[in-house]
C-alpha positions as CSV (number, residue, x, y, z in Angstrom):
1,X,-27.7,-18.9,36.4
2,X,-24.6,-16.7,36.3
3,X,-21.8,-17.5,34.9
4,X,-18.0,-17.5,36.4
5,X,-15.3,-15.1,35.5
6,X,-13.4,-18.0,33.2
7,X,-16.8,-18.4,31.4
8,X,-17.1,-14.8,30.6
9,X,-13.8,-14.6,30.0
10,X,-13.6,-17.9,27.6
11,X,-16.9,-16.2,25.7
12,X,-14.8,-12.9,25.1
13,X,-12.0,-15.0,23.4
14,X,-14.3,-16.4,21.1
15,X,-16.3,-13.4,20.0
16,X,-12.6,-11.9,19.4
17,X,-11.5,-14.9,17.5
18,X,-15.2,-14.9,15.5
19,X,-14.7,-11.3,14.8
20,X,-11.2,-11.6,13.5
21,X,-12.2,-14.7,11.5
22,X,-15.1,-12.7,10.0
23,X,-12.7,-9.2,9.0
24,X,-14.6,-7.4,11.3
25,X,-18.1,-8.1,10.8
26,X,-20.9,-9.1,13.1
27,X,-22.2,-12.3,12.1
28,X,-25.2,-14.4,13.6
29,X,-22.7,-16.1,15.5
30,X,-20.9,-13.2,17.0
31,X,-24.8,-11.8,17.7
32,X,-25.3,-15.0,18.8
33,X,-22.5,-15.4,21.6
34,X,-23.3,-11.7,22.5
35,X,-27.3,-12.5,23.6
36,X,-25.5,-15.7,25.6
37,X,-24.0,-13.6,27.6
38,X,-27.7,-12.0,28.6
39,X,-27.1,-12.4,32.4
40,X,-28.5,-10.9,35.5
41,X,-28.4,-7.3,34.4
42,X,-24.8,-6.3,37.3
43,X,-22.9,-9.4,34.9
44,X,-24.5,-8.3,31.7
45,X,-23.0,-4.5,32.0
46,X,-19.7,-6.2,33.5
47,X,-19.8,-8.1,30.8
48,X,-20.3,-5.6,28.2
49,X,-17.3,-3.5,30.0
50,X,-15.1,-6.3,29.2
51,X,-16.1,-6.5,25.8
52,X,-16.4,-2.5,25.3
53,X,-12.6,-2.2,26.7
54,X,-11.2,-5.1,24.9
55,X,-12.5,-4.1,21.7
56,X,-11.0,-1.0,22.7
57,X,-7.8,-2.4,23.4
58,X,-8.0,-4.6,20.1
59,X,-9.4,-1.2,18.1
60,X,-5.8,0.6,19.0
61,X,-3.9,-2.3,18.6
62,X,-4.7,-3.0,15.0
63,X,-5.0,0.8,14.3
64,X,-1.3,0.8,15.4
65,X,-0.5,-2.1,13.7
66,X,-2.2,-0.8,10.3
67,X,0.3,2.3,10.7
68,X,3.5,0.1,11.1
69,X,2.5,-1.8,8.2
70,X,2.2,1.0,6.3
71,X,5.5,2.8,7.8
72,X,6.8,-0.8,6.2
73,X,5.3,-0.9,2.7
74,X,6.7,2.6,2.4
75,X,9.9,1.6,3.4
76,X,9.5,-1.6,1.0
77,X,9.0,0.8,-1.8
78,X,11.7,2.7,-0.9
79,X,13.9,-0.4,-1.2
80,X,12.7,-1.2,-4.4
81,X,13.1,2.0,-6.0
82,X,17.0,1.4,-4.7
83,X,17.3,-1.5,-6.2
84,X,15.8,-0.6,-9.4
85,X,18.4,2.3,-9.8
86,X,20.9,-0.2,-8.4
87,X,20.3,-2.6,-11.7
88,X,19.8,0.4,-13.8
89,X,23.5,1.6,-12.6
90,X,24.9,-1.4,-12.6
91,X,23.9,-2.1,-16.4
92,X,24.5,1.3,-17.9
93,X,27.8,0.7,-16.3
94,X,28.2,-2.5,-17.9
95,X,27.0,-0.9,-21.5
96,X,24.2,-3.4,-21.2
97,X,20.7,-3.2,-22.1
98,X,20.2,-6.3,-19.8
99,X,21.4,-8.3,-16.7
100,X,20.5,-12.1,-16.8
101,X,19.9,-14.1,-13.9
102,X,19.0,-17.7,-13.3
103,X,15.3,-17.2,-13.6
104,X,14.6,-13.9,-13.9
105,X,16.3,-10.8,-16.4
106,X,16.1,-7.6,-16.4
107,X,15.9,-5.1,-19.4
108,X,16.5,-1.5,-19.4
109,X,13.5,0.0,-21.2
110,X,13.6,3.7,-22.6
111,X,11.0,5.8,-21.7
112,X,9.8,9.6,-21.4
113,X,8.7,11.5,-18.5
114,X,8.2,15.2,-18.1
115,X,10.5,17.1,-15.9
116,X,9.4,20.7,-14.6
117,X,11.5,23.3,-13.9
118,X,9.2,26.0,-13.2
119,X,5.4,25.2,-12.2
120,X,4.8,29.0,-12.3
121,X,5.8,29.1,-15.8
122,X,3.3,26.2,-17.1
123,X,0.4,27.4,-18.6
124,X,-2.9,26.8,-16.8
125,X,-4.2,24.3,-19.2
126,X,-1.4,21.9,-18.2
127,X,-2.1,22.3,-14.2
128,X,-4.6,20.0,-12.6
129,X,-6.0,22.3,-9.8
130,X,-6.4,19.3,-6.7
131,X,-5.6,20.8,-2.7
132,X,-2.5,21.8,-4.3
133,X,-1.0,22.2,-8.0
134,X,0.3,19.4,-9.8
135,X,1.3,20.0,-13.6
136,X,-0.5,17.2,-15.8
137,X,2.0,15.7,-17.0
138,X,0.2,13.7,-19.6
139,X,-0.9,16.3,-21.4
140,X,2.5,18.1,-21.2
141,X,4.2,14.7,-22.7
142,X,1.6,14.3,-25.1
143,X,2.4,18.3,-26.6
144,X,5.9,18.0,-25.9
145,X,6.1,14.4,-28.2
146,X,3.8,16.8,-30.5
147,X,6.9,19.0,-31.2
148,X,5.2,22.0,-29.4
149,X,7.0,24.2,-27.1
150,X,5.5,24.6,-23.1
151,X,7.2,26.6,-21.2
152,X,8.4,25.6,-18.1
153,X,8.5,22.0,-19.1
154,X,11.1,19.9,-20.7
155,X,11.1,15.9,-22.3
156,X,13.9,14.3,-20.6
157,X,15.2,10.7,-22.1
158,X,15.0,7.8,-19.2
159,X,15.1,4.4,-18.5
160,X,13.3,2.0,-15.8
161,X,13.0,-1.4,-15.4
162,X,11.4,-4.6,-16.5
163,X,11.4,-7.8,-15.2
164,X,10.4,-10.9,-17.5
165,X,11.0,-14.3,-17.0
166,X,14.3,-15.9,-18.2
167,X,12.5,-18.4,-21.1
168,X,16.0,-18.8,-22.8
169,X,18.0,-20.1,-19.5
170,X,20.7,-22.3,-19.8
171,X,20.8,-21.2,-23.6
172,X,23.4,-18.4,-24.8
C-alpha cells in the first residue's frame, strides 16, 4: 500500500526531529522509520529525494548556523576582553586594587607575561616551530624570572582580572 504525500511528509518530520534529538546519530528508531518508508520502489526513491535534499537543506543550515555562533562567541570574547580592561581602568583610576559589587568583586591581580619586540632576535631554543613561528613564551618567562638575558624578549609587569564571590557583603 502506498502512502500519501502528508504521510511521507509527516515521516520526514520525525526522522528530522529523531535525528536532532539523538545529536546526529542514527539510532534503531531513525533506521527504523527509514525501512517504513520501503514503498513501491518510484515512492521509495521519491522518498529518499526528499530525505537526501532536506538533510541537505538541514546540513547547510546548521553549518551556517555553527559559523554565526562562532562569529558570536568571538564577538562575546571580544566584549569581555573590553570589559575586563574597562574594570582594570576603572580601578587603576580609582587607586584600587578592587571594585566591590553586590555579589560579585573584582581584584586586580599582578602578573607577568612576556612581550617580544623582535621574533628575529629570539634565539631558536625559545621558538616553537608550528605552520608558523610563535616564541614560547614559557620558557622565555621562566629565563627571564631566572635573571638571564634573551634577546629580543622583555618581562613586562601586568595586571588582569579575577572574579570571586563577595563572601563579606553587607560587611565593611
Amino acid at each position: 500500500m502506498s502512502k500519501s504525500l502528508v504521510e511521507i511528509a509527516t515521516t520526514q518530520a520525525k526522522i528530522e526531529t529523531a535525528l536532532i534529538e539523538s545529536g546526529g546519530e542514527i539510532t534503531p528508531d531513525i533506521e527504523a522509520m527509514i525501512t517504513e518508508i520501503d514503498l513501491k520502489l518510484p515512492e521509495k526513491v521519491d522518498s529518499y529525494d526528499g530525505l537526501i535534499q532536506r538533510m541537505e537543506m538541514l546540513t547547510a543550515y546548521y553549518r551556517g548556523r555553527a559559523a554565526d555562533f562562532t562569529k558570536l562567541a568571538r564577538g562575546a570574547d571580544a566584549f569581555i576582553d573590553k570589559l575586563k580592561n574597562n574594570l582594570k581602568f576603572a580601578a587603576t583610576s580609582m587607586g584600587v586594587k578592587e571594585l566591590i559589587g553586590v555579589d560579585q568583586k573584582f581584584v586586580l591581580v599582578p602578573g607577568e607575561k612576556v612581550e617580544i619586540d623582535e621574533l628575529a632576535k629570539l634565539p631558536a631554543s625559545f621558538i616553537v616551530t608550528e605552520v608558523t613561528h610563535k616564541p614560547d613564551a614559557k620558557a622565555i618567562l621562566r629565563e627571564l624570572k631566572e635573571g638571564h638575558d634573551v634577546p629580543g624578549a622583555r618581562l613586562v609587569e601586568t595586571m588582569s582580572v579575577r572574579r570571586y564571590a563577595n563572601t563579606n557583603r553587607g560587611r565593611k
